[in-house]
C-alpha atoms as an extended CHARMM CRD file, in Angstrom:
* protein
*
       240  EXT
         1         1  UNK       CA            -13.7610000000       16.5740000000       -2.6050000000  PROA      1               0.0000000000
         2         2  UNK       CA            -16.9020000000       15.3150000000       -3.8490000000  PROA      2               0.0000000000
         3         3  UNK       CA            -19.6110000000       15.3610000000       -1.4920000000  PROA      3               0.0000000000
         4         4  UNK       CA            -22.0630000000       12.1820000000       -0.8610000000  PROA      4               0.0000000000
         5         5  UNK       CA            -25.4320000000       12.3090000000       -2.4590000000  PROA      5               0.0000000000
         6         6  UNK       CA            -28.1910000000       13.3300000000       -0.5410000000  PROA      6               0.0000000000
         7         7  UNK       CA            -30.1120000000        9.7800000000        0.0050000000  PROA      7               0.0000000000
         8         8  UNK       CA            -26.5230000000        7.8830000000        0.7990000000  PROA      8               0.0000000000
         9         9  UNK       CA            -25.8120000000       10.7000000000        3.6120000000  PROA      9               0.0000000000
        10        10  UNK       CA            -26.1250000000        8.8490000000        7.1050000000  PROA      10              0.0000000000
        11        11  UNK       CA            -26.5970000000        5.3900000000        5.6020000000  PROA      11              0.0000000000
        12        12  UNK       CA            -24.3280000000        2.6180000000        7.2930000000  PROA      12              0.0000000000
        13        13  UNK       CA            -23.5710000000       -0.9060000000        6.6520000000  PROA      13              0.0000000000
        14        14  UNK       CA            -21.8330000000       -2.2180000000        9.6580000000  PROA      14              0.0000000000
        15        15  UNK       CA            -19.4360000000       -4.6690000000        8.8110000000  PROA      15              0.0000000000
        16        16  UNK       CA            -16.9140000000       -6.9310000000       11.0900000000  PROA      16              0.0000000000
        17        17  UNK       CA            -14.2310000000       -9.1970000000       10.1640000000  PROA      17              0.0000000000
        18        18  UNK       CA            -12.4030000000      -11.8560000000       12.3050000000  PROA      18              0.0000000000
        19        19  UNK       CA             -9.2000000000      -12.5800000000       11.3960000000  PROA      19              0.0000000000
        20        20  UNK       CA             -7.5360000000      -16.0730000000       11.6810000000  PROA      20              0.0000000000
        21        21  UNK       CA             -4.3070000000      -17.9260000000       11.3030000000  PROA      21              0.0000000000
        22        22  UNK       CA             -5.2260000000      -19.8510000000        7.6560000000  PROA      22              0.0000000000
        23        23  UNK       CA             -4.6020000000      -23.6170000000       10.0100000000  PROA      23              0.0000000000
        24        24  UNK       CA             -7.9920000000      -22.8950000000       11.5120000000  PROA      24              0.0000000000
        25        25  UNK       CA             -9.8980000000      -22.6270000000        7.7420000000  PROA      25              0.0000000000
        26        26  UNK       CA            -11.5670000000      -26.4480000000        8.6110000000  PROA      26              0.0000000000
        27        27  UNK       CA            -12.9230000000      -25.6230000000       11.8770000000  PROA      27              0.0000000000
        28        28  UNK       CA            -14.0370000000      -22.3430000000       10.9780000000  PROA      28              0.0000000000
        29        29  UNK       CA            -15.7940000000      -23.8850000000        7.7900000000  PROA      29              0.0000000000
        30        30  UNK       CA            -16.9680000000      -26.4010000000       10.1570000000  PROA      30              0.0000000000
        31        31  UNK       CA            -18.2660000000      -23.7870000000       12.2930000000  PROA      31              0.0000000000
        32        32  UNK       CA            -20.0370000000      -21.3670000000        9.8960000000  PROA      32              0.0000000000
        33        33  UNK       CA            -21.7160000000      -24.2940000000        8.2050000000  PROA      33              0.0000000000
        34        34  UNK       CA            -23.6910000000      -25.4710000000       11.3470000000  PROA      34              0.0000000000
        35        35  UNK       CA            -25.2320000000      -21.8930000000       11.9440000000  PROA      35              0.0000000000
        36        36  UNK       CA            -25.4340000000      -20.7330000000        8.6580000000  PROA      36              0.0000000000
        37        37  UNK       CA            -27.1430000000      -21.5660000000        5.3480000000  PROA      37              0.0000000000
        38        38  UNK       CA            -24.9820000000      -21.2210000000        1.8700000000  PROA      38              0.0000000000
        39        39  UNK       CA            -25.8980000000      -17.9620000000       -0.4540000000  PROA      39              0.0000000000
        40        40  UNK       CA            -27.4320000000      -20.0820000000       -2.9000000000  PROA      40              0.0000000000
        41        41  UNK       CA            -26.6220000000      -17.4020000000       -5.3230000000  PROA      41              0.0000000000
        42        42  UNK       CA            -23.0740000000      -17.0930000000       -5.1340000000  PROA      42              0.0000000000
        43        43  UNK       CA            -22.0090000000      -20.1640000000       -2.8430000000  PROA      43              0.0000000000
        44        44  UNK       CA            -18.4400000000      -20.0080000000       -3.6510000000  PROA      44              0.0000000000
        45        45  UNK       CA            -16.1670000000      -18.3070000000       -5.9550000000  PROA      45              0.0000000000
        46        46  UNK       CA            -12.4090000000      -17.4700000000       -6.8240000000  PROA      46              0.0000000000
        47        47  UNK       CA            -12.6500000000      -13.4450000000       -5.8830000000  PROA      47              0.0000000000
        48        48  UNK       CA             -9.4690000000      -11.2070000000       -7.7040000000  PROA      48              0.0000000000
        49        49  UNK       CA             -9.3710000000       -7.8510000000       -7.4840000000  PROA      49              0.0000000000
        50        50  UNK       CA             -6.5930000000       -4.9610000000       -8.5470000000  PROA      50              0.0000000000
        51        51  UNK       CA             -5.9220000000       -2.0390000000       -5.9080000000  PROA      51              0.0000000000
        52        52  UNK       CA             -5.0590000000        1.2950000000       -7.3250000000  PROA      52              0.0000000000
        53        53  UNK       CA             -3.9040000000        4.1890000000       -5.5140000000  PROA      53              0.0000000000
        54        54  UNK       CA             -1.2760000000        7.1430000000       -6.3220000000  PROA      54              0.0000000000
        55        55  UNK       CA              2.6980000000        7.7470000000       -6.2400000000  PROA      55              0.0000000000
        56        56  UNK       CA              1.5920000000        9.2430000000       -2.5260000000  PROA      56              0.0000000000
        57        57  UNK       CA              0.0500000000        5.8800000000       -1.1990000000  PROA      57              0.0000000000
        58        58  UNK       CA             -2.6000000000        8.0720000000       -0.2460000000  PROA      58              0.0000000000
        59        59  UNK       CA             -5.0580000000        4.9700000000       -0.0690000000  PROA      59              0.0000000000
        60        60  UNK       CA             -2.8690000000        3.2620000000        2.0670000000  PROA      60              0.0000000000
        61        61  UNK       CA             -2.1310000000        5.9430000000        4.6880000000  PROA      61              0.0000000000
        62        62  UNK       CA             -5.4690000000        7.3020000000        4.7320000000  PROA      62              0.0000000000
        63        63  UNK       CA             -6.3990000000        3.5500000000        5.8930000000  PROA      63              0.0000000000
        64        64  UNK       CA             -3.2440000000        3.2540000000        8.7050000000  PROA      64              0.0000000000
        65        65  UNK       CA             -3.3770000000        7.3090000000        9.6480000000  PROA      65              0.0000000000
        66        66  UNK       CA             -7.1010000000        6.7840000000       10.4270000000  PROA      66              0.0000000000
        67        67  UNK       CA             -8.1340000000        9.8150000000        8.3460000000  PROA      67              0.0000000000
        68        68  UNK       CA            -11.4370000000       11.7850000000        8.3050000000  PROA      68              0.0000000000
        69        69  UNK       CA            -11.5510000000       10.9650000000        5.0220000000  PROA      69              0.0000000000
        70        70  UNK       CA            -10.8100000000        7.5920000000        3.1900000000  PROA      70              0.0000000000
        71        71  UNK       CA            -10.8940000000        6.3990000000       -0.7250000000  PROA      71              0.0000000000
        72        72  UNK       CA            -10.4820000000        3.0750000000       -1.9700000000  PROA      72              0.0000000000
        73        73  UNK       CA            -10.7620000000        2.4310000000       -6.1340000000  PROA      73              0.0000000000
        74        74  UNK       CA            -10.4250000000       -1.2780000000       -7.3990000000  PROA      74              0.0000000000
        75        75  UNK       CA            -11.1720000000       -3.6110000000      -10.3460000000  PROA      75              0.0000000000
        76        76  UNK       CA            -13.0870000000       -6.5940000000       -9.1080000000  PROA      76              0.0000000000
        77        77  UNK       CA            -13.9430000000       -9.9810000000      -11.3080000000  PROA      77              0.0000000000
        78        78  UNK       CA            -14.6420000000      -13.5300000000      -10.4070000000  PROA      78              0.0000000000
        79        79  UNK       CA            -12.1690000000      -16.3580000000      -11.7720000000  PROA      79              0.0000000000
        80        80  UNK       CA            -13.2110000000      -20.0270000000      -12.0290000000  PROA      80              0.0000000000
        81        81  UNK       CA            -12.5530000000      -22.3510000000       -9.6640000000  PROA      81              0.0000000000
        82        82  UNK       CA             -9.5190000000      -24.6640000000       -9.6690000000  PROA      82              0.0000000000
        83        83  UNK       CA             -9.9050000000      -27.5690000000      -12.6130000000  PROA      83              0.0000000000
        84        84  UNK       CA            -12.4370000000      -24.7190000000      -14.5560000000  PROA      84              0.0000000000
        85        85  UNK       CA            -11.3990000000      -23.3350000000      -17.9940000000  PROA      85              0.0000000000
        86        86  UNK       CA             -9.8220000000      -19.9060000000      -17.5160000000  PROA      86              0.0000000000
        87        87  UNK       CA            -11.9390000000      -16.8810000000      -18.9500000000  PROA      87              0.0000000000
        88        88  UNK       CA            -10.5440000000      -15.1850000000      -22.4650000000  PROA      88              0.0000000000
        89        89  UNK       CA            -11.9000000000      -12.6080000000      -24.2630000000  PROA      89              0.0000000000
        90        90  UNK       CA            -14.1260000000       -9.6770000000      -22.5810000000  PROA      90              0.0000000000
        91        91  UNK       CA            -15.6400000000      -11.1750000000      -19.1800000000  PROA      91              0.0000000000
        92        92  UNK       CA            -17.3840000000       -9.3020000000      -16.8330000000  PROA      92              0.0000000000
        93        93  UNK       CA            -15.9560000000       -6.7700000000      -14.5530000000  PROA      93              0.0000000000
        94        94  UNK       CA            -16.6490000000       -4.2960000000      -11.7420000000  PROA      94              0.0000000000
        95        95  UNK       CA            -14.8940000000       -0.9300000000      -11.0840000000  PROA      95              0.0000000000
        96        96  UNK       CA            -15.4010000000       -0.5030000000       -7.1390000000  PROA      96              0.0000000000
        97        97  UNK       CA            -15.0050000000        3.0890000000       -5.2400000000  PROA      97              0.0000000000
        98        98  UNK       CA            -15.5730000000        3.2180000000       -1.8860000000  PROA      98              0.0000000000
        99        99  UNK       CA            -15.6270000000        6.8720000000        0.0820000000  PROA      99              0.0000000000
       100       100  UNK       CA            -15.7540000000        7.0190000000        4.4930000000  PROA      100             0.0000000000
       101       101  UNK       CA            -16.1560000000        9.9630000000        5.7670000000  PROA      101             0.0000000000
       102       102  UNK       CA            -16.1860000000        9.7900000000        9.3800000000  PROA      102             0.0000000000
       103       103  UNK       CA            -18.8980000000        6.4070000000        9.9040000000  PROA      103             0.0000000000
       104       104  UNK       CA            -20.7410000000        7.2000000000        6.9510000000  PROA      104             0.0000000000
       105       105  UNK       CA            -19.9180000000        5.4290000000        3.3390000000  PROA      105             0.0000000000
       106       106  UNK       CA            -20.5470000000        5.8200000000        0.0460000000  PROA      106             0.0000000000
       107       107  UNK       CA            -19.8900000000        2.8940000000       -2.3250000000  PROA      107             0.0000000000
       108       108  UNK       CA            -20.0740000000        2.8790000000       -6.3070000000  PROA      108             0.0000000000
       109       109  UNK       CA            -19.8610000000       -0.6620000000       -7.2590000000  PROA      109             0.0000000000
       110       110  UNK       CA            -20.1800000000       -0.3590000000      -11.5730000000  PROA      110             0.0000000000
       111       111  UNK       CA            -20.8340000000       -3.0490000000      -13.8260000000  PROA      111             0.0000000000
       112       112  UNK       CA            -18.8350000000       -2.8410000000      -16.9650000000  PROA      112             0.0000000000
       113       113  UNK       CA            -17.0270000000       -5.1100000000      -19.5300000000  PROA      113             0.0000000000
       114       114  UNK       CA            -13.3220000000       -6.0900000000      -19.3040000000  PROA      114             0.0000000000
       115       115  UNK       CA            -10.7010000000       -7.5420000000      -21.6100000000  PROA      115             0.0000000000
       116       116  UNK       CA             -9.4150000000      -10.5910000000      -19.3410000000  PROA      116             0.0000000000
       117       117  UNK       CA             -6.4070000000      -10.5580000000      -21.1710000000  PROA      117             0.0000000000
       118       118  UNK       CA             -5.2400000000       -7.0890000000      -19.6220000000  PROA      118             0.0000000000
       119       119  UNK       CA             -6.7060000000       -7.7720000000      -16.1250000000  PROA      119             0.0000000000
       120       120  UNK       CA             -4.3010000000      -10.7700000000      -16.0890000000  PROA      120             0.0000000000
       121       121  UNK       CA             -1.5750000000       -9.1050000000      -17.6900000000  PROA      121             0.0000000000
       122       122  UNK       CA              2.0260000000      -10.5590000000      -15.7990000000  PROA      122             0.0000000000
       123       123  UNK       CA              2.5880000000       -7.0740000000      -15.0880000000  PROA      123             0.0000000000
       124       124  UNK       CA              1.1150000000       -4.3520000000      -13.7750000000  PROA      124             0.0000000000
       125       125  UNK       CA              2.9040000000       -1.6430000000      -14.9520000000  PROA      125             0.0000000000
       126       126  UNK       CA              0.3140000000       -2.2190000000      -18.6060000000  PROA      126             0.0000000000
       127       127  UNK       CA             -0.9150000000        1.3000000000      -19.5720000000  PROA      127             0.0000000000
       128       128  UNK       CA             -4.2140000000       -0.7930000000      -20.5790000000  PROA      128             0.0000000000
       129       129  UNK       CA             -5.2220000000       -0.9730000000      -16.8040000000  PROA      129             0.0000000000
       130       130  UNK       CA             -4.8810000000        3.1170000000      -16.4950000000  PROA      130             0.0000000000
       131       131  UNK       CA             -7.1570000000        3.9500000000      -19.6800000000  PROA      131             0.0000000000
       132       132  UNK       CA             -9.8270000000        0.9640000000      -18.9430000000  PROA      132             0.0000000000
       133       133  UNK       CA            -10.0610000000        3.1110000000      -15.2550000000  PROA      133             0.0000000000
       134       134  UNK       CA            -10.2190000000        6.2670000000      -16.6470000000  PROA      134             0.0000000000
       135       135  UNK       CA            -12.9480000000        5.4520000000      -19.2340000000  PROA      135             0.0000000000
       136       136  UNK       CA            -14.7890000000        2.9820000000      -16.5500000000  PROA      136             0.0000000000
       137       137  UNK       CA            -14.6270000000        6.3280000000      -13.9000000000  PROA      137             0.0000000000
       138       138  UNK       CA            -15.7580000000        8.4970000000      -16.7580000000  PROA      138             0.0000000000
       139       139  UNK       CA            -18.5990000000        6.6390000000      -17.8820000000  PROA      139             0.0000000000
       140       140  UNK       CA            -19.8880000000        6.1420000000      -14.5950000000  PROA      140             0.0000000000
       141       141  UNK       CA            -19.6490000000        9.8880000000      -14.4370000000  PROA      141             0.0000000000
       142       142  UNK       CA            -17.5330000000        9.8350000000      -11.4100000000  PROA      142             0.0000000000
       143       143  UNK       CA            -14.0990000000       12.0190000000      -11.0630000000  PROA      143             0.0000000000
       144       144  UNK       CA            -10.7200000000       10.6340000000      -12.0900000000  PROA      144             0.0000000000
       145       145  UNK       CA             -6.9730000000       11.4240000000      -10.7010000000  PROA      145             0.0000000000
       146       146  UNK       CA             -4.8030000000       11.0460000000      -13.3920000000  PROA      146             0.0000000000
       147       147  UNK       CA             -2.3020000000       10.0060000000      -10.7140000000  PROA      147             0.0000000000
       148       148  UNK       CA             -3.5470000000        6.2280000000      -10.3060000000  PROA      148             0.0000000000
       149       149  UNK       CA             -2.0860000000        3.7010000000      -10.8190000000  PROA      149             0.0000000000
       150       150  UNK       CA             -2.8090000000       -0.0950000000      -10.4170000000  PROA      150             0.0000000000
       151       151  UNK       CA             -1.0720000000       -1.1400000000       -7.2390000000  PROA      151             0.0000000000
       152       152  UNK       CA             -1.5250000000       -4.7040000000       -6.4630000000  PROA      152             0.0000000000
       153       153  UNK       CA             -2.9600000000       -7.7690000000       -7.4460000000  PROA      153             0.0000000000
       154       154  UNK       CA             -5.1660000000       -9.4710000000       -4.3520000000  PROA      154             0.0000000000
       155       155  UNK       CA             -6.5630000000      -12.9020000000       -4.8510000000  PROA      155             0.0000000000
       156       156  UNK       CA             -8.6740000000      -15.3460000000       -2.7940000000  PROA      156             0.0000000000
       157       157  UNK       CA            -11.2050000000      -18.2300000000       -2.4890000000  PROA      157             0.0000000000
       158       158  UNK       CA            -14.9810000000      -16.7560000000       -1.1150000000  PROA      158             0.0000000000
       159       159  UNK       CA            -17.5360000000      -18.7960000000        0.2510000000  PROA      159             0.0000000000
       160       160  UNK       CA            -20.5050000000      -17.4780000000        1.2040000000  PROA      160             0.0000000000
       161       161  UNK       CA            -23.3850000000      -18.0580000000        3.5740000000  PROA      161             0.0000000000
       162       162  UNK       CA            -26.4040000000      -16.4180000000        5.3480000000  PROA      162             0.0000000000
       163       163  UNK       CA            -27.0540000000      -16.5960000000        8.8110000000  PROA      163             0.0000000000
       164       164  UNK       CA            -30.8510000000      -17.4510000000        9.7410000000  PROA      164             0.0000000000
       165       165  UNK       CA            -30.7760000000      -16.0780000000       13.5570000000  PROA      165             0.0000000000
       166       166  UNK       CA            -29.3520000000      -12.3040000000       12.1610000000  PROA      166             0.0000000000
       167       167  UNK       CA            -29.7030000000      -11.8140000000        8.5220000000  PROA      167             0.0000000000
       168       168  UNK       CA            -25.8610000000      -11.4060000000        8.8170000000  PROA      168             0.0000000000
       169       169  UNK       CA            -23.9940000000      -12.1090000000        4.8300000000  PROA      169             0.0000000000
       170       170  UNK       CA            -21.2050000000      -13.8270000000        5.9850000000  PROA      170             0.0000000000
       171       171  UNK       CA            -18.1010000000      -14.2810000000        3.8360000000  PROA      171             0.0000000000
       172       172  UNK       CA            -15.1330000000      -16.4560000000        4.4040000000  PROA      172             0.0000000000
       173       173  UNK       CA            -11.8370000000      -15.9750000000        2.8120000000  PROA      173             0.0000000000
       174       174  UNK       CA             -9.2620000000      -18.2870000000        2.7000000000  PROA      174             0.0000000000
       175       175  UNK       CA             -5.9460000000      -18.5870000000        0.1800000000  PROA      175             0.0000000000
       176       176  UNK       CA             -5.5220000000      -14.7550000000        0.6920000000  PROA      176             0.0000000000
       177       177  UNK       CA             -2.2540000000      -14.1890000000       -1.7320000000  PROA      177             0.0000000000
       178       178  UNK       CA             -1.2780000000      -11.2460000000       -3.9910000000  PROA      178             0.0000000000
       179       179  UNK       CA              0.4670000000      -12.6680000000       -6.8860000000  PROA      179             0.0000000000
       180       180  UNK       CA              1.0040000000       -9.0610000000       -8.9820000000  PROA      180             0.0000000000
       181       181  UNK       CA              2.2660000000       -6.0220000000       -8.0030000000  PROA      181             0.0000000000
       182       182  UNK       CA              3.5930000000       -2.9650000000       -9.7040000000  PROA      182             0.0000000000
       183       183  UNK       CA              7.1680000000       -3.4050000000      -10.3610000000  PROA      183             0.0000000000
       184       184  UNK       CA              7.7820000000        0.3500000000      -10.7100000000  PROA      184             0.0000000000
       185       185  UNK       CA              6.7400000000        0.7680000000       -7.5720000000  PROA      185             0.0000000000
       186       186  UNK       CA              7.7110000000       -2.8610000000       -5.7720000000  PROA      186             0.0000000000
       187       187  UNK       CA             10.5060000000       -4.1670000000       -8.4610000000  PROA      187             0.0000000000
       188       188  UNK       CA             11.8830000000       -7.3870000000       -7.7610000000  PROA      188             0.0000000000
       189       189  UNK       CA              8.7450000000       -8.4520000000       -5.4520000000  PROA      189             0.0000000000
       190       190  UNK       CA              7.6730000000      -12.2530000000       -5.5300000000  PROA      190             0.0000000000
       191       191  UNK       CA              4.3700000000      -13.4700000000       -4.8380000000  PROA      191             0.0000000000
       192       192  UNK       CA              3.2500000000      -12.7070000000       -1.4740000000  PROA      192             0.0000000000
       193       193  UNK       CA              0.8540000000      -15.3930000000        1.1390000000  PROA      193             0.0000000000
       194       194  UNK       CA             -1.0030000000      -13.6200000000        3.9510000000  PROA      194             0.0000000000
       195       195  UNK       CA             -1.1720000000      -16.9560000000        6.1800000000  PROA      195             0.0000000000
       196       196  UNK       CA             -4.4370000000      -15.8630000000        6.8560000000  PROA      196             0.0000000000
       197       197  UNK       CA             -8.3770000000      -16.0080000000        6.9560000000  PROA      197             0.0000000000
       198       198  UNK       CA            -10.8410000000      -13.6670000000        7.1000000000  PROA      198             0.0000000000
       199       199  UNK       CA            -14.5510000000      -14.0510000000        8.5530000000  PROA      199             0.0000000000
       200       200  UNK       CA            -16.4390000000      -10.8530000000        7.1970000000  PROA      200             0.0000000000
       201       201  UNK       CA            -20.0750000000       -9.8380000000        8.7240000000  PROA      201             0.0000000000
       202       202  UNK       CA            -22.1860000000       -7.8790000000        7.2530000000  PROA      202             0.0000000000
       203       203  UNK       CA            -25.7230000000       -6.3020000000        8.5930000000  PROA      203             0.0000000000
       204       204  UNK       CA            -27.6370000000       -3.6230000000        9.2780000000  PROA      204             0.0000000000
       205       205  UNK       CA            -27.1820000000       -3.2870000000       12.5530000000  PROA      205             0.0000000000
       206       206  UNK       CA            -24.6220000000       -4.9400000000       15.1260000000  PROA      206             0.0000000000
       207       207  UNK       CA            -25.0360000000       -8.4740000000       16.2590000000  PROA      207             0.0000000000
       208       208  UNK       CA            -23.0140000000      -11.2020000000       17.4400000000  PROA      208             0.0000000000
       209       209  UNK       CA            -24.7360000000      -14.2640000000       15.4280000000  PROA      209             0.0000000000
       210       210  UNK       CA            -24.6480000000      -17.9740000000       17.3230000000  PROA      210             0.0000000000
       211       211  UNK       CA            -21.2000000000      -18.3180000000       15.6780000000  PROA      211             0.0000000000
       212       212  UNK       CA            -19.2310000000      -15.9800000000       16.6520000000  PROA      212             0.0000000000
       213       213  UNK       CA            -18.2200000000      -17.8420000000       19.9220000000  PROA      213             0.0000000000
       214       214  UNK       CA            -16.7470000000      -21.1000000000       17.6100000000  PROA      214             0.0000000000
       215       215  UNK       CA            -14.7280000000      -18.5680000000       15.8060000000  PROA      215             0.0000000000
       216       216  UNK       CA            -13.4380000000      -16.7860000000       18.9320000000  PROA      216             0.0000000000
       217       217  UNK       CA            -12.4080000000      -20.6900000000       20.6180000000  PROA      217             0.0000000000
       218       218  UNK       CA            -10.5490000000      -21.6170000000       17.6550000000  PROA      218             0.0000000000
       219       219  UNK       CA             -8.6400000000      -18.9580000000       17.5380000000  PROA      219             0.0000000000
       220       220  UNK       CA            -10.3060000000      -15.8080000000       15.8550000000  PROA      220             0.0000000000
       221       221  UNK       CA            -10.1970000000      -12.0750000000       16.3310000000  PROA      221             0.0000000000
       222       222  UNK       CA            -11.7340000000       -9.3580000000       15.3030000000  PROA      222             0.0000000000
       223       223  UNK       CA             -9.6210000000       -6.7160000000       13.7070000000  PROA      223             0.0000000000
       224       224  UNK       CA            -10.0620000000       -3.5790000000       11.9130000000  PROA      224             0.0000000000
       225       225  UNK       CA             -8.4540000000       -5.4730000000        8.7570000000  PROA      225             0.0000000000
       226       226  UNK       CA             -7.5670000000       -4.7470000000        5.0330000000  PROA      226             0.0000000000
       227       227  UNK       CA             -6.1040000000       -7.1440000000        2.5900000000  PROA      227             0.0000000000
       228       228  UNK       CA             -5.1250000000       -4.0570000000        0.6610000000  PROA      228             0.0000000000
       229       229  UNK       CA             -3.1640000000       -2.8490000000        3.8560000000  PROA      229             0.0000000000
       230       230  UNK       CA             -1.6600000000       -6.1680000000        4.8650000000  PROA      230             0.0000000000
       231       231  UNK       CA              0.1930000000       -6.7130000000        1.5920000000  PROA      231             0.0000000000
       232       232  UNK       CA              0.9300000000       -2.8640000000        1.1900000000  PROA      232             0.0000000000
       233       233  UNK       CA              2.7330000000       -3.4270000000        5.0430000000  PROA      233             0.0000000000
       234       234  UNK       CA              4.4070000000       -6.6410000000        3.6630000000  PROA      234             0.0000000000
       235       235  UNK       CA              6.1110000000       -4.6150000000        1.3340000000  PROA      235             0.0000000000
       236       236  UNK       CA              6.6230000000       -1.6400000000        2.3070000000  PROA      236             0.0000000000
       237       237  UNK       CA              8.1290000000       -2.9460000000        6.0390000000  PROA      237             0.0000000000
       238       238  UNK       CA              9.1640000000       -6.3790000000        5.0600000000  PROA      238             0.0000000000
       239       239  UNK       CA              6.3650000000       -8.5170000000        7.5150000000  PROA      239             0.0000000000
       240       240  UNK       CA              2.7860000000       -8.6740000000        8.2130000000  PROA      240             0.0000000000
């Protein structure tokens, strides 16, 4: 197991997420936008990501066991929003691994060049997808199981604001759907809705911000959630 470098040892970003029946997206817009202030940067974008893991589903289990140790490795890229020209050609792309052990985290979020045309393949079961993560995981000079494979597509609408009164990056995700997943693995799948949205917190430190009590009146709780997990459950058990 690799170990984490010396100046990410102890480091913590806490993070909390209240989940939502999708129904409540207006009020919880409405909500978030009187406390908070957009992220003028990156106000609101079409988030799609592809999940990798291993014949095992060692990514997955590690999550619902609740082991010591945890890995999560993912593709990450930003589509247009509805009524935008698609993206062709090489777009940029980031190769995301994320290491817990115990409450402290190590996260390797690499820049890197994609063809758009195999990160929107129909299929997952592409060979492309394995060699562009073994040469993105090389480059970045970080260790590579030649047991992944791409898992699932996971696909959603982000908008994102600051709170003032905390500091607090707050991200709220709504049209939650995985439209892709491997067929060797899932054959005969359709796409899958989650019926849900997610408010995600981030901060340094733990505080409830001035709008966490709208989001807990219409309807919101927090939960120790993955969209990674729900759609694994959804087919692995047949329901969310």
């Amino acid at each position: 197991m690799r170990l984490l470098d010396p100046e990410l040892r102890g480091a913590r970003v806490c993070e909390r997420k209240y989940v939502a029946s999708a129904t409540a997206l207006s009020g919880a817009q409405a909500v978030v936008a009187l406390h908070c202030v957009p992220d003028t940067a990156h106000p609101c974008g079409i988030v799609e990501s592809i999940y990798f893991d291993d014949g095992w589903l060692s990514s997955y289990f590690e999550k619902t066991n609740g082991d010591f140790f945890k890995r999560k490795v993912r593709f990450r890229w930003y589509s247009p929003l509805a009524g935008a020209p698609p993206c062709f050609g090489t777009i940029p792309a980031f190769l995301d691994v994320k290491d817990r052990v115990g409450a402290v985290r190590e996260k390797r979020h690499v820049a890197f060049q994609a063809d758009a045309a195999i990160l929107n393949a129909p299929t997952l079961r592409t060979a492309d997808l394995k060699r562009t993560l073994e040469r993105e995981m090389l480059a970045a000079g970080l260790p590579i199981a030649g047991t992944l494979e791409p898992m699932l597509a996971i696909r959603y609408r982000r908008q994102r604001f600051v709170c003032p009164a905390t500091g607090a990056k707050i991200n709220l995700d709504s049209e939650i759907r995985s439209p892709r997943s491997n067929p060797d693995i899932f054959p005969g799948c359709l796409p899958l809705e989650s019926g849900r949205i997610v408010c995600e917190v981030k901060a340094g430190v733990v505080r409830e911000g001035p709008w966490a009590e709208g989001l807990l009146r219409l309807g919101f709780r927090l939960q120790s959630f993955s969209k990674y997990g729900l759609f694994m459950e959804t087919h692995l058990h047949g329901s969310i």
